[in-house]
MIBA-274386 format. One record per residue: x, y, z of N, C-alpha, C in turn; residue in one letter. Coordinates in pm, whole numbers, plus 50000, padded with zeros to 5 digits. Layout:
! residues N
XYZXYZXYZa;...
***
This chain:
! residues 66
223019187488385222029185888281220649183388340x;220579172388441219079170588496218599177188624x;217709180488691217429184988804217099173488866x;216689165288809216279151188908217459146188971x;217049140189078217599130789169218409119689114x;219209112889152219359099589105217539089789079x;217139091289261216349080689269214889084189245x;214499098489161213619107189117213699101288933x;214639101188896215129094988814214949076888772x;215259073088846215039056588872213119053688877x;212339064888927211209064288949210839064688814x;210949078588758210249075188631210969064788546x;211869062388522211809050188423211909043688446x;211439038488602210789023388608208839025688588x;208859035688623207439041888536207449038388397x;207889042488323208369041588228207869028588173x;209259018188222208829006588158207988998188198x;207218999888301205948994088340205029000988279x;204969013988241203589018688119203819008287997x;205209009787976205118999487853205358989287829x;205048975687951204948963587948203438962387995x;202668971888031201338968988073200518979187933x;201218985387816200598985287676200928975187615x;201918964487614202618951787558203558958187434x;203608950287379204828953187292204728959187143x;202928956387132202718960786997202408977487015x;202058982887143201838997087157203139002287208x;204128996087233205289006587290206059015787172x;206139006887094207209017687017205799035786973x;204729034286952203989044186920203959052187101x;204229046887221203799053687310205539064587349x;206299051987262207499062287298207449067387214x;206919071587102207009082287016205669095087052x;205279090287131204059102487161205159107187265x;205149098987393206099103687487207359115687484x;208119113187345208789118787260208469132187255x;206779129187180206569145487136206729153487234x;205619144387329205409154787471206329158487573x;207439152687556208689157887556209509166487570x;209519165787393209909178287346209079191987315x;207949189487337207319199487319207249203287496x;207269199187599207299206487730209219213187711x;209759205287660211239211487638211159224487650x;210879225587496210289242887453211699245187352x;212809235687321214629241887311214589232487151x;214369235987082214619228386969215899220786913x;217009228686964218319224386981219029214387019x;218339218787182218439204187292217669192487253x;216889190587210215589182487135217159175387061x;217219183886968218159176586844219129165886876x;220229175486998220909167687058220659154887079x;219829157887232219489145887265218979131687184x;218269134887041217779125786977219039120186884x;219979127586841221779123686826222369112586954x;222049119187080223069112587166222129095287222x;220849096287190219869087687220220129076687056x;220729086186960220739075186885222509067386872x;223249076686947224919069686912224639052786987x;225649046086900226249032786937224689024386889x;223379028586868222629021086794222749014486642x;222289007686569222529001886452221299008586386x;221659025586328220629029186271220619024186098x;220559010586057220429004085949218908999485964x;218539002085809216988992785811217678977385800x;216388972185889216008955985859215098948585758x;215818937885740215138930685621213918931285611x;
***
């Protein structure tokens, strides 16, 4: 599935979560949703997009909160 490395891998999302402890907590959820787009839009696979946003959401508690 990935071309990355294990430790090519480990890079960006410790990238990752240092972009979004140095936006704090009130900008992360909007930077992972840009992140998202840009994403899926370098994707180019609308399909795979789908998937992944299925397999990114199993075993979560997709219920609203009070």
């Amino acid at each position: 599935m990935s071309s990355l490395t294990p430790t090519e891998l480990d890079a960006v999302y410790t990238r990752l979560c240092k972009t979004m402890t140095q936006l704090g907590e009130v900008n992360a959820p909007l930077f992972l949703a840009r992140f998202a787009l840009l994403a899926i839009a370098h994707m180019g696979d609308a399909e795979a997009a789908q998937r992944l946003v299925d397999a990114a959401a199993e075993d979560l508690a997709l219920t609203e909160k009070p």
